[in-house]
C-alpha positions in Angstrom: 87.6 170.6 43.2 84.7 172.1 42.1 83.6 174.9 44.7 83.3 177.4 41.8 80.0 176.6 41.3 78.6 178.6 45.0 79.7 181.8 43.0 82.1 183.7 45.6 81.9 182.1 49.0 82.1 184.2 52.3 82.7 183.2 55.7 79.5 182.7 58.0 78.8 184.5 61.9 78.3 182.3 64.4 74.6 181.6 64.7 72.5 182.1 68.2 69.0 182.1 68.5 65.5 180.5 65.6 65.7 181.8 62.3 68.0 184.8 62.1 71.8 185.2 61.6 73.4 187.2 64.0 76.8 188.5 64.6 78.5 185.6 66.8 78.5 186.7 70.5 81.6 187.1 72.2 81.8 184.7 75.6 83.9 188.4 76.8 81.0 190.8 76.1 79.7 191.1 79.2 83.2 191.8 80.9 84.2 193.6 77.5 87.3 195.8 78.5 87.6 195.0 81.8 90.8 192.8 81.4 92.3 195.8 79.9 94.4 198.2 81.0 93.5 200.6 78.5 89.7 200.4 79.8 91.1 200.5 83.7 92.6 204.1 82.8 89.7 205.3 81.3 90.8 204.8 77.7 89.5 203.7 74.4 89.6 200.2 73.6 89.3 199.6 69.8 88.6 195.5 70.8 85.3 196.7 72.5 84.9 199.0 69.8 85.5 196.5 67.1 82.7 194.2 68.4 80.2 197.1 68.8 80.8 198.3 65.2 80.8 194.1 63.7 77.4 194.3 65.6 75.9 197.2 63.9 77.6 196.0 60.9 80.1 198.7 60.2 82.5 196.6 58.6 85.1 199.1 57.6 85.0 200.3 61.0 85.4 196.9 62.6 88.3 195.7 60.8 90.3 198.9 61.4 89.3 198.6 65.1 89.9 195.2 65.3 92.9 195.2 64.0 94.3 198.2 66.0 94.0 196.0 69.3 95.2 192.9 67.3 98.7 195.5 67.2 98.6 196.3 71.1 98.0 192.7 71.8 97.2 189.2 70.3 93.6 189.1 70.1 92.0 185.8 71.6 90.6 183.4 68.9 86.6 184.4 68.9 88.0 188.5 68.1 90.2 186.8 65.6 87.3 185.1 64.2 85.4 188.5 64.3 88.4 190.2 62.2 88.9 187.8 59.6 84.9 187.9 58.8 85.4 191.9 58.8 88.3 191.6 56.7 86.8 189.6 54.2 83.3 191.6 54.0 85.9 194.7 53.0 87.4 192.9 50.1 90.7 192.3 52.2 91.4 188.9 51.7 95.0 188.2 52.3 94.4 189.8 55.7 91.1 187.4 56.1 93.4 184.5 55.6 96.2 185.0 57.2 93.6 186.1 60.9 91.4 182.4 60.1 94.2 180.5 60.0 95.5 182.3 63.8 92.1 181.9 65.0 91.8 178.6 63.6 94.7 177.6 65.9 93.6 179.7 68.6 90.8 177.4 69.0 92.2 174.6 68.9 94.8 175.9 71.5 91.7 176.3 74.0 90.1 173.2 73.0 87.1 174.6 71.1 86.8 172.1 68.4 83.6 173.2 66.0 85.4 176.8 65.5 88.7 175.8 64.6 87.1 173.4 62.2 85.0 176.1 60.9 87.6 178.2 60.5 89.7 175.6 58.6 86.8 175.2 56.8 86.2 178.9 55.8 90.3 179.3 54.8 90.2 176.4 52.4 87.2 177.3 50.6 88.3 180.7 50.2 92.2 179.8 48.7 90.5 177.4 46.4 88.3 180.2 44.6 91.2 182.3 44.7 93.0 179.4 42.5 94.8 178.4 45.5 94.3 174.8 45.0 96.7 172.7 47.0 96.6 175.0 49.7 93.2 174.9 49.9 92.6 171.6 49.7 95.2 171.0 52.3 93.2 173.5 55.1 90.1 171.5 54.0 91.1 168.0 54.5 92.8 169.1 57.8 89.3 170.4 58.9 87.6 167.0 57.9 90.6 164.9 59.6 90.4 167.0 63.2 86.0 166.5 63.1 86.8 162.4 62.7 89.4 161.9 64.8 87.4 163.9 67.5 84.0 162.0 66.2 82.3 165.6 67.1 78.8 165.7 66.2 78.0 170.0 65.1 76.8 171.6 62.6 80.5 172.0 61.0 79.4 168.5 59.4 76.9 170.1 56.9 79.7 172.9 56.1 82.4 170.0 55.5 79.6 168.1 52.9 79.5 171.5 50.6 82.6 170.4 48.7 81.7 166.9 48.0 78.6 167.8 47.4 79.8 171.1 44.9 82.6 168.0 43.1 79.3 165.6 42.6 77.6 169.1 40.8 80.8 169.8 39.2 81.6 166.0 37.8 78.2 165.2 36.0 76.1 163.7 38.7 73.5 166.7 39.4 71.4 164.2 41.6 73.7 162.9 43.4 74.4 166.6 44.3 70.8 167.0 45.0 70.8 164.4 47.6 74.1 164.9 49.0 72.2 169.0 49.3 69.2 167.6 50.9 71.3 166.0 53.6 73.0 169.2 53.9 69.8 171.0 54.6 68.5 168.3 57.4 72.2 169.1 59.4 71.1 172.6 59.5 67.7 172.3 60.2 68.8 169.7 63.7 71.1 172.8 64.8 69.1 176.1 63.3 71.8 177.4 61.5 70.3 179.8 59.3 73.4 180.1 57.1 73.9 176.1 56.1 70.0 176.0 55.6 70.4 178.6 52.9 73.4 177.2 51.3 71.4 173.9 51.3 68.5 175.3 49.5 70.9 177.0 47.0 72.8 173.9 46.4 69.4 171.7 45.9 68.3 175.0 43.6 71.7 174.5 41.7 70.9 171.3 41.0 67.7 170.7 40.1 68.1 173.5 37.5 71.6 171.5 35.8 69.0 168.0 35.7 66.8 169.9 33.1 64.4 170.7 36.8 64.3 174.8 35.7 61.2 175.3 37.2 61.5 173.4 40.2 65.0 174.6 40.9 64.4 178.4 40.6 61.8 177.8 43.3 64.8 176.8 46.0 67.2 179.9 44.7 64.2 182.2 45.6 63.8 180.8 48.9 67.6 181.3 49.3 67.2 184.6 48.2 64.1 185.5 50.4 66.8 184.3 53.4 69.2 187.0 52.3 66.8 190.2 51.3 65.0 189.3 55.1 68.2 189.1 57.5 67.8 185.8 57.8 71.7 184.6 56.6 74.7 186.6 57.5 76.5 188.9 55.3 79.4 186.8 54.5 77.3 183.8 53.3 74.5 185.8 51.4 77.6 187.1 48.6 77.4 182.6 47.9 74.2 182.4 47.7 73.6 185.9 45.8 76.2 185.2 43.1 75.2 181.5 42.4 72.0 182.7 41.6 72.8 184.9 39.5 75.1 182.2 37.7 72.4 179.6 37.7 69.8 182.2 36.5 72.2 182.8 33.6 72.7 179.7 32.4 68.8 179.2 32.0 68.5 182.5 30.6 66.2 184.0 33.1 67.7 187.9 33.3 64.5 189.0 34.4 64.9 186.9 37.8 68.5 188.3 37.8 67.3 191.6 37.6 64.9 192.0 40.7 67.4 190.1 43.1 69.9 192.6 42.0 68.1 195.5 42.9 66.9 194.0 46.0 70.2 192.8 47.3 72.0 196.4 46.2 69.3 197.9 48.5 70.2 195.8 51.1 74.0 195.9 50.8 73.5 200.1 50.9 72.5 199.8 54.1 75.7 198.7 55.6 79.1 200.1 55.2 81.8 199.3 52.7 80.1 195.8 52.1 81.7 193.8 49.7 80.0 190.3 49.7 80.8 189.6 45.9 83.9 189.1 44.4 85.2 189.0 40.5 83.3 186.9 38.1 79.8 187.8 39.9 81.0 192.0 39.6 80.9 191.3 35.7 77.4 189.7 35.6 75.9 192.5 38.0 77.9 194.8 35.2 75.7 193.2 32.8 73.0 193.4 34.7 72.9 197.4 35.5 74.0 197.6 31.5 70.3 195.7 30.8 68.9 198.1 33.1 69.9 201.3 31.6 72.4 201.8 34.1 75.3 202.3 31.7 77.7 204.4 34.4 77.2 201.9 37.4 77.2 199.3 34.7 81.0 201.1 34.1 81.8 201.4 37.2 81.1 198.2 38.7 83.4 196.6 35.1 86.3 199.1 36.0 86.1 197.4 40.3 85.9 194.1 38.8 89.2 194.7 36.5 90.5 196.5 40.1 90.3 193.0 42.2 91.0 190.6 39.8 94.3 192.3 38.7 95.4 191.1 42.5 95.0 187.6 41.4 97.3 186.6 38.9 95.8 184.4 35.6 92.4 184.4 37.1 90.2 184.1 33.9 87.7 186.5 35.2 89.8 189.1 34.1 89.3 188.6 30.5 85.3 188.6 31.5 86.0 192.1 33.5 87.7 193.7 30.3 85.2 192.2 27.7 82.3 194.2 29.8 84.3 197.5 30.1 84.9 197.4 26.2 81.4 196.4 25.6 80.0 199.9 27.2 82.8 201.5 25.5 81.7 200.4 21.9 77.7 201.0 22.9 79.1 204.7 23.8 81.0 205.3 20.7 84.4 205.1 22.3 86.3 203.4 19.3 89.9 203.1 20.5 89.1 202.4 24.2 87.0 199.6 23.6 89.9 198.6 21.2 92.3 198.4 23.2 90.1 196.6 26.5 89.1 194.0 23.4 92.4 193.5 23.1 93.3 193.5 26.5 90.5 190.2 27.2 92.1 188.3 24.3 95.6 188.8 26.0 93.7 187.7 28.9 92.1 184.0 27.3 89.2 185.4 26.7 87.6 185.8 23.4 87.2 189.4 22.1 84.0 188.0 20.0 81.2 189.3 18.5 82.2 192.7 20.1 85.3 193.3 18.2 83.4 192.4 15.1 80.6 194.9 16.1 83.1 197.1 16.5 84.5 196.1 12.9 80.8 197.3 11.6 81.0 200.7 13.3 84.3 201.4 11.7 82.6 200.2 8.4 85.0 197.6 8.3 82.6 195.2 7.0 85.1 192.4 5.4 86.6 192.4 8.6 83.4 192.3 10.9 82.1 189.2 8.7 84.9 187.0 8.5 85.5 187.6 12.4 81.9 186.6 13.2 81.7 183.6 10.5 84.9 181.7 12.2 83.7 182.9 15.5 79.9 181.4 14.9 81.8 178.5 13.7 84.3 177.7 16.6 81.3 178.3 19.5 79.6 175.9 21.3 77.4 175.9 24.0 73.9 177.5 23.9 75.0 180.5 25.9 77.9 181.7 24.1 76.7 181.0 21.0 73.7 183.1 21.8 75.8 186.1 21.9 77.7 185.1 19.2 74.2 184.5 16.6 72.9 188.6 17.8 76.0 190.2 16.3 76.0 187.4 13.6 72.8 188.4 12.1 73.1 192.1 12.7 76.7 191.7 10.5 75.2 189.3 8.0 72.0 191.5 7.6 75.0 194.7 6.9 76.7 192.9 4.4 73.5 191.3 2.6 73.5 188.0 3.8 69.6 188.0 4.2 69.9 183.9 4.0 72.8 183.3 6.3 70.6 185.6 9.1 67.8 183.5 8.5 69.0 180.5 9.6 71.2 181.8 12.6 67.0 183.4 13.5 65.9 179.4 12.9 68.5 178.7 15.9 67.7 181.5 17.8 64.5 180.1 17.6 65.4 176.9 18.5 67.2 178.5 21.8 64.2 180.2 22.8 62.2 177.1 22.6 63.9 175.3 24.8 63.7 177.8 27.5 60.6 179.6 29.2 62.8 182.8 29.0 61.0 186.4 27.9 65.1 187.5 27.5 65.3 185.0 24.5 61.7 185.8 23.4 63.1 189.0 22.8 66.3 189.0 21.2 64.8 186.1 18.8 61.8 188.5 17.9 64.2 191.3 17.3 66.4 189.3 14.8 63.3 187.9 13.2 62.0 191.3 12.8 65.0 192.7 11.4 65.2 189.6 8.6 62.1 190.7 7.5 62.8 193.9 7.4 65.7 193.1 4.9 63.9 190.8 3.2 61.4 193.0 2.0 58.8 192.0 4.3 58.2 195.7 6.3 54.5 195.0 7.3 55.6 191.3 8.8 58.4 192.9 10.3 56.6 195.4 12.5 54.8 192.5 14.1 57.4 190.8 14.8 59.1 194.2 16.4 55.8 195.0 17.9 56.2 191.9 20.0 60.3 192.4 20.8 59.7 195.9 21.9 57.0 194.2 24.2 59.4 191.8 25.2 62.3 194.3 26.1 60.4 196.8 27.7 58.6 193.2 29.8 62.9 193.0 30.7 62.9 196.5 31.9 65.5 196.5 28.6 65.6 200.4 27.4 68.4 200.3 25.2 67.3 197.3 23.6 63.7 198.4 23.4 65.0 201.4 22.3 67.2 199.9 19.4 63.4 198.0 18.3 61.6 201.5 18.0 64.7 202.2 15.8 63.9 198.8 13.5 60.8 199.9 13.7 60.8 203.6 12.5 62.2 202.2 9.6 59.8 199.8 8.7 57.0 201.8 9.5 58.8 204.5 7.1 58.7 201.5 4.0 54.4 200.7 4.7 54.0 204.6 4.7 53.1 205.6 7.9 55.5 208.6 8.7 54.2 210.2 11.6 54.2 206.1 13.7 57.3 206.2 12.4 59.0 209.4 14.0 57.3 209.2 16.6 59.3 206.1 17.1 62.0 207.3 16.3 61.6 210.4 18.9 61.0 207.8 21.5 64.3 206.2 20.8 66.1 209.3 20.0 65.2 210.3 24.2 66.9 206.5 25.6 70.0 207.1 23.6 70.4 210.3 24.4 70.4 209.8 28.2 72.1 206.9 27.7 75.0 208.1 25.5 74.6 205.9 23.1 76.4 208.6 20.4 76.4 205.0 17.3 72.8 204.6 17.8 72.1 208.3 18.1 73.8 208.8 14.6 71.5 206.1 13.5 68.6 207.7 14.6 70.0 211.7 13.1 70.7 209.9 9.7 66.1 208.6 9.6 65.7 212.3 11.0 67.4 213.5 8.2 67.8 217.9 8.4 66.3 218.2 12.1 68.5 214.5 13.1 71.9 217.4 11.6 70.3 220.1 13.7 70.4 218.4 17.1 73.9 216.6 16.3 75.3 220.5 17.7 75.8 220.2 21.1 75.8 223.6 23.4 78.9 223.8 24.9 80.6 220.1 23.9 78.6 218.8 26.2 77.4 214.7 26.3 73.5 213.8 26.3 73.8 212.7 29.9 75.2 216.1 30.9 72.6 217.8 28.9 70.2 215.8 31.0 72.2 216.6 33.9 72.0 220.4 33.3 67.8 220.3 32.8 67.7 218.6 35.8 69.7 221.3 37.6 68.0 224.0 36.1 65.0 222.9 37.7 66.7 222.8 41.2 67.0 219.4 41.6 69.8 218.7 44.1 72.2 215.5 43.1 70.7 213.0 45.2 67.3 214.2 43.4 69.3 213.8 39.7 70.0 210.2 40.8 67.1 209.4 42.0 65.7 210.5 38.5 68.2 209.0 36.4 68.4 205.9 38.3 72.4 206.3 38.6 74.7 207.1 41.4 75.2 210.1 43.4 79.2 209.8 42.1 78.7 209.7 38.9 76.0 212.6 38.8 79.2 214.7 40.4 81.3 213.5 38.0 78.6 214.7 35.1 78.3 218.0 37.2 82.1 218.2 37.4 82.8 217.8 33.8 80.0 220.6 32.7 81.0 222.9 35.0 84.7 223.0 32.8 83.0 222.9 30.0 80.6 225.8 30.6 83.5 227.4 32.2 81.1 228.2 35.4 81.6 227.7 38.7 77.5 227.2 40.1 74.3 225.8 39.6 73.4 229.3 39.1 75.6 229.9 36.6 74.9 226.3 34.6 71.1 227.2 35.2 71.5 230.8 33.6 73.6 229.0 30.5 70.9 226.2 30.1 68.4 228.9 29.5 70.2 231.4 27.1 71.0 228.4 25.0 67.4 226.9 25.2 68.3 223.7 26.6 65.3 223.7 29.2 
């Protein structure tokens, strides 16, 4: 069945009203406790306190509630509804299952149709992305057997075409898709359900973009988008929408799109409590994502939560993604053995450990190693998108070892890539690896063209490693035409974006151009890392740690967790004290 391509699907509310999703309403609100005996002696009842909190969308809060008046008595099948939706949106999915499938018979025990189906509905797609096929499968077919023997006409219909539809995307028929999507969207529109509209959109997005449609298609996943960011869709159904996106976005190379709805969707899942709408695979792509951005400790973070939830569910290949990413940051922060062993880890996992083991080769000046790696690698990969990742490390290794031809024609396919796709992304990383062949060729006053217009691309991508990494290129062809002071001052530039990165292999790179003042700065005051150096300036000033986040562009946990570690470093206890160091050791 092939539902994997909606990203991570969520359960919908109940929709009332034009053109916004709202919590479903409870046929019992208006007489909300009065059946209890709890509310008749004046107590609290979590079940009224359940709904209040799933209405101001305090998840965490809801479920627990919820599920404390599920344990002094059975809840009735719209609060079960209620609690499996809060379950899932808290990342408890066993517990979401198990409460759709008593609510699902719940309904049906009352003679409500539309929900038990929807329910049904809901519990089969969700065991199918879990990789609980047959299951899943079963829960769906029963919800399409119960709407045609009951010859019901709702808007359950449109949710019961997604899979078909998804199989038709899945199997090679990308317009049959399209139309079966289109149809989708017309169900939704009869019985304004903001949800299916969306999910129509996305799936005639999907589409369009798989026919070869990219411009067309991208057009329908913002609109899809636009549903989410405004309140029109429902929290369980925007993690669909937001994760296909991403994937579809991916696969035509447009990061840059990927970017903005990350940051707009992270602002709008802040605003409500311990929301988890995406699961998994889509937690490595936003890893990747915050890693683009500069935002190397959420970046970690978000890699280490992925590796947390997917270790739940036994030989899902996401895994192997998870620990890929997590050994990834590791290498770009100098942490040899860590990223070692997480390479390792994604291999055991089925996933390949390639080109960043063979980077990884190259740092350790392992160079025999790192080539033949990449060469079998390059050779074995298919696909434009991984062997895009695969020709970056291949020309960095090739240009190490000499190879100045072999680079240049992985740059002619790079080129090639780029062409195909209106992508500033691939604009970039094929400027950078022309720029570089150049470079090596002998070429220096070519080459700082071509890395004049990658460092415009990467900074266009909001890139600053990357960018950073071009100033580097850069400094040293701007070092070969003569022009010294261009050149450090690129290299200051990048020296800066490492640092507060903590990128400690580039860094070294950059000290070895700066030659007597690049050994100077290698001493650190105290042991402490770049990004606590940062930290400490920042706290010097009197910046508080929401401020330093704000500033740095990372999260108020990991700025403790800097602030944490330099405080047993320093071996103070205050801000005073850290403030008092920073200036008798000249670090402000």
């Amino acid at each position: 069945m092939g539902v994997p391509a909606l990203g991570v699907c969520a359960p919908r509310t109940i929709l009332r009203g034009r053109g916004r999703a709202r919590a479903a309403e409870c046929p019992y609100a208006a007489c909300a406790g009065s059946s209890s005996a709890g509310a008749l002696m004046g107590t609290v009842d979590p079940r009224k306190q359940g709904r209040e909190a799933y209405e101001r969308r305090a998840w965490r809060d809801a479920y627990e509630q919820l599920s404390a008046a599920d344990r002094q008595a059975p809840l009735r099948a719209d609060d079960l509804d209620w609690l499996a939706r809060a379950a899932y949106l808290v990342g408890s999915v066993d517990a979401a299952t198990e409460t759709w499938e008593r609510a699902h018979h719940a309904f049906l025990d009352r003679g409500d149709v539309a929900p038990a189906v929807r329910c049904a509905f809901w519990l089969g797609l969700t065991l199918v992305l879990r990789g609980e096929h047959a299951r899943g499968g079963g829960w769906l077919a029963r919800a399409q057997h119960i709407l045609e023997n009951t010859a019901l006409d709702c808007v359950e219909q449109g949710y019961l075409r997604i899979p078909m539809a998804l199989r038709a995307l899945g199997g090679g028929d990308p317009e049959g898709a399209r139309r079966s999507f289109v149809e989708i969207t017309e169900i939704a529109d009869r019985f304004d359900d903001a949800d299916l509209r969306a999910l129509g959109r996305l799936g005639e997005g999907q589409s369009l973009v798989a026919q070869g449609r990219a411009t067309q298609g991208v057009v329908m996943l913002d609109e899809a988008m636009v549903a989410v960011t405004t309140g029109e869709v429902s929290p369980v159904a925007s993690g669909i929408i937001y994760c296909a996106v991403i994937l579809a976005c991916r696969g035509i190379f447009d990061l840059r799109r990927v970017q903005e709805w990350t940051v707009a969707l992270s602002r709008w899942c802040a605003t409500q409590q311990d929301l988890k709408p995406y699961r998994g695979q889509c937690m490595v792509h936003r890893s990747e994502i915050m890693q683009l951005r500069g935002e190397w400790s959420d970046a970690m973070d978000e890699a280490r939560q992925a590796c947390e939830h997917l270790s739940a569910l036994p030989g899902d290949p996401a895994m192997g993604m998870a620990l890929y990413q997590r050994a990834e940051l590791l290498r770009l922060r100098g942490e040899i053995s860590r990223a070692e062993s997480c390479y390792r880890e994604a291999r055991a996992w089925g996933h390949s450990a390639q080109p960043g083991l063979a980077l990884l080769r190259l740092a350790q000046a392992r160079l025999d190693d790192a080539t033949a790696a990449i060469r079998r690698t390059l050779v074995e990969t298919e696909g434009a998108e991984e062997r895009l990742r695969v020709l970056i490390g291949y020309v960095e290794i090739e240009l190490a070892a000499g190879g100045v031809e072999d680079a240049q024609m992985a740059v002619d396919e790079l080129g090639k890539i780029a062409a195909d796709f209106d992508s500033p992304y691939l604009r970039a990383v094929a400027a950078y690896a022309h720029g570089s062949v150049l470079l090596a060729a002998g070429d220096p006053e070519a080459a700082c063209i071509a890395l004049r217009r990658a460092w415009a691309a990467w900074h266009e991508n909001d890139a600053p490693y990357e960018a950073a990494r071009v100033r580097l290129q850069m400094a040293r062809a701007y070092r070969q035409v003569g022009d010294h002071d261009t050149a450090e001052m690129e290299l200051e530039a990048a020296r800066r974006v490492f640092e507060r990165l903590g990128a400690v292999p580039a860094l070294e790179q950059v000290w070895e151009l700066m030659g007597q003042r690049g050994r100077a700065a290698r001493t650190s005051p105290g042991g402490l890392t770049p990004r606590e150096i940062e930290v400490l300036r920042l706290i010097a000033t009197g910046a508080s740690n929401q401020q330093i986040a704000d500033s740095l562009v990372i999260s108020d946990k990991t700025v403790a967790r800097h602030v944490s570690n330099m405080f047993t470093k320093l071996g103070v206890s205050s801000r005073a004290a850290a403030t008092a160091y920073a200036y008798e050791h000249n670090l402000v």
